[in-house]
C-alpha positions in Angstrom: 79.3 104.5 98.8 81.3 104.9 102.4 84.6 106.9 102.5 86.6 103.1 102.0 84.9 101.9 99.2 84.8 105.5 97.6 89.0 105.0 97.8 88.8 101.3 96.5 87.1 102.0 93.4 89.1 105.5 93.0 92.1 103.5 93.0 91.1 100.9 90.7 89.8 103.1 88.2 92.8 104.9 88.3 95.3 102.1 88.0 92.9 100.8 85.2 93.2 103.9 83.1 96.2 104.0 83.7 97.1 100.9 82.3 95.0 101.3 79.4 96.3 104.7 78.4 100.4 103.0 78.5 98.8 99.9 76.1 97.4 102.4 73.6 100.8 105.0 74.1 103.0 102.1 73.3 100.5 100.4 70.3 99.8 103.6 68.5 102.5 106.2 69.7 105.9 105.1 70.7 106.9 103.6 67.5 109.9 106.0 66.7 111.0 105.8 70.2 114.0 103.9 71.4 113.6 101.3 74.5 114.4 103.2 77.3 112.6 106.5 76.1 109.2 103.7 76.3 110.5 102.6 79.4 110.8 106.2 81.3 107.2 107.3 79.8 106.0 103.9 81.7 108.1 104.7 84.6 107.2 108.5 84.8 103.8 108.1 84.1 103.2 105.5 86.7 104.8 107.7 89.2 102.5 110.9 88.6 99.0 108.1 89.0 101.2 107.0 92.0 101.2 110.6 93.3 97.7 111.3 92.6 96.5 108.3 94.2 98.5 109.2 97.5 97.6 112.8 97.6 94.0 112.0 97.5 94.4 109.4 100.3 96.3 111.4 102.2 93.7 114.0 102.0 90.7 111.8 103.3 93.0 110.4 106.3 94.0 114.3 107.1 90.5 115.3 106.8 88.8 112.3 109.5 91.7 111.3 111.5 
């Protein structure tokens, strides 16, 4: 796989977990918490896939350009 398609399907496998692992936190896990406590797990956890996605990005563009 080249350098762009190597990002591509980083990314989507990343978003993809990602969304998989909020479904099953908020079907089998987030029962005793209130809405906003749900909401800044969602929030918080999107931000750290966020970062991870940039940072590796960021990287590749660093390292070639």
């Amino acid at each position: 796989m080249n350098g762009m398609g190597a990002r591509v399907a980083g990314t989507v496998v990343a978003l993809l977990g990602w969304l998989a692992s909020i479904v099953l936190y908020l079907a089998f896990y987030a029962g005793n918490l209130a809405f906003w406590q749900s909401l800044a797990v969602f929030i918080a956890s999107g931000a750290i896939v966020l970062a991870i996605i940039a940072v590796a990005r960021i990287s590749w563009t660093l390292k070639w350009h």
